[in-house]
Every structure is written in C-alpha cells, then in structure tokens.
C-alpha positions in Angstrom: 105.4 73.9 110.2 102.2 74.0 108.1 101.7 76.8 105.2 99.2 78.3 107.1 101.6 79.4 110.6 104.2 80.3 107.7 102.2 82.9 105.9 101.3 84.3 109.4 104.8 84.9 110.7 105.0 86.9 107.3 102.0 89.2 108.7 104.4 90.6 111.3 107.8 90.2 109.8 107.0 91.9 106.1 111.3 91.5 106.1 111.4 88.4 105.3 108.9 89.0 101.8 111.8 90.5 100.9 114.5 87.7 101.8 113.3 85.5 98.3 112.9 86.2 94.7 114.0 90.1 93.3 112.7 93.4 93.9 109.7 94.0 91.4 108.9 97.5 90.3 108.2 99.5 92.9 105.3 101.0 91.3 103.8 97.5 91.5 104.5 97.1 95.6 103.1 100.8 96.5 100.1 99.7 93.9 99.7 96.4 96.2 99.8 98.5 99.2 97.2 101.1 97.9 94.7 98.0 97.2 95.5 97.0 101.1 94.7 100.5 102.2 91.4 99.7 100.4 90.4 97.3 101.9 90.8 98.2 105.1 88.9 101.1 104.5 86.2 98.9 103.0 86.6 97.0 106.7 86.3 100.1 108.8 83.4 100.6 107.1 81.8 97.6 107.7 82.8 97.9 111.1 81.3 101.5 111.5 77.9 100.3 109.7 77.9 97.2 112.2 78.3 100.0 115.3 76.0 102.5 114.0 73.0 99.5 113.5 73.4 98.5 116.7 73.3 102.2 118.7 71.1 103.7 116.3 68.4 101.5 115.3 67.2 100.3 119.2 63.8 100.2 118.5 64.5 97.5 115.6 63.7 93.8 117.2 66.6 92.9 119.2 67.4 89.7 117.3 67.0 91.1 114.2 69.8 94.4 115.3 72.0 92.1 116.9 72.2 89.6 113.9 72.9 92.8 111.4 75.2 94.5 113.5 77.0 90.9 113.8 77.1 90.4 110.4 78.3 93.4 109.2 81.2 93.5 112.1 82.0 89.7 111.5 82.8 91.2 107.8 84.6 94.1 108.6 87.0 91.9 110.9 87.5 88.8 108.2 87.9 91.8 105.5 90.9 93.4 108.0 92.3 90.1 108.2 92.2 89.2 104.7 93.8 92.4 103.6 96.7 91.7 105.3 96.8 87.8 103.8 96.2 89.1 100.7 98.7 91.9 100.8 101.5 89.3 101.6 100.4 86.8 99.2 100.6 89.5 95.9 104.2 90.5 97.2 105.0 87.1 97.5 103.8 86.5 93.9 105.6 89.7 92.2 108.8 88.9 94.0 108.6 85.2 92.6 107.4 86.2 89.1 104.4 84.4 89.4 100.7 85.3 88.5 98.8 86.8 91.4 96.6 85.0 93.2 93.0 84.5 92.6 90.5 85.0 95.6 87.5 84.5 96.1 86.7 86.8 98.7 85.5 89.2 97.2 82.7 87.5 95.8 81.9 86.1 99.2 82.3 89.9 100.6 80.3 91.1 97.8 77.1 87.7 98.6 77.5 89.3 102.8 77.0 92.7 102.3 74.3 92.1 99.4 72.6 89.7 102.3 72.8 92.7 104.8 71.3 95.4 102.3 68.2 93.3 101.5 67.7 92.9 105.1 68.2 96.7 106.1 65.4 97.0 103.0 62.9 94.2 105.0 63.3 96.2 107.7 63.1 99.6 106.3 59.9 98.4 104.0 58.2 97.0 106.9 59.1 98.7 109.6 61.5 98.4 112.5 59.4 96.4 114.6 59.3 93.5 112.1 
C-alpha cells in the first residue's frame, strides 16, 4: 500500500498515531493541534474571501471574478486539507522523536494569496470593469 493511502487512513483514524513511538508532552500535542486550528481558520478565510468576491463584486468582468474567487477557494480547500496532513505528520514526528517536518506550503500559500492581493489592487486601481 503506497505512503500516500497510509497517511490518509491516519486522517480518519488519529488512534492509530498513537499505536507507535511514546507519548510526547502533551503541551507539545495541544500546541500541534492549536497550529491545526490555525490553519483552518486561515482556510475558512480564504474560503469566505473567495465567496464574498464572487457575490459582491458582480460588476467586476466575469473572467476576471470567477478566476479570483477560484483562486482564493482553490486555497482555502488545499489549506483545509493540508492542515489535517500536516497535523498527522508533526504527531507522527514527536511520537517518533524525530525533527518535524519541513513544508513548503506555506511559502506556496504565502506566493497565492500575494498573487490574489495584487490582482484585487489591478482591479481596485483601475476599476472593476478592467
């Protein structure tokens, strides 16, 4: 069974996290779980921008709305998922005794929204009709 169907059953069967390596602190599990409670905020949000470009900008070029509002729920969506991944991966890792794992999603988060912004600028600067 690849890696990749493994870490999924994990997603919906947090149990077996638990069934290898010890216990870690748990100030270090509820501080994992805070940072997964951020980032699905952060993808609700995304989410909610991606809605609220979409009903309340209709005058903006349809293209234009529809491409924004896709972007920015396309994030919100790959952020949800990723939180969970992540959230199973840094247990994983503390139960093990092993350095957490680096991501780059963040980064790539950071590059989309960044993109979004200075489009939501183009179209505030030069009006919604493009």
């Amino acid at each position: 069974m690849s890696t990749f169907v493994q870490s999924l059953r994990l997603w919906f069967a947090p149990g077996r996290v638990r069934q290898e390596g010890e216990t870690p602190d748990y100030r270090f599990s509820l501080a994992n779980e805070r940072t997964f409670l951020a980032w699905l905020r952060t993808a609700l949000a995304l989410i909610g921008g991606g809605f609220a470009v979409d009903q309340f900008l209709p005058d903006l070029r349809w293209g234009v709305r529809v491409g924004l509002a896709l972007a920015l729920l396309a994030a919100g969506v790959l952020c949800a998922l990723r939180a969970v991944n992540h959230w199973v991966r840094c247990e994983q890792a503390m139960r093990r005794g092993e350095d957490l794992p680096a991501s780059r999603f963040p980064a790539l988060l950071g590059v989309v929204v960044a993109v979004v912004a200075v489009a939501m600028v183009v179209v505030v600067v030069f009006g919604w009709e493009g």
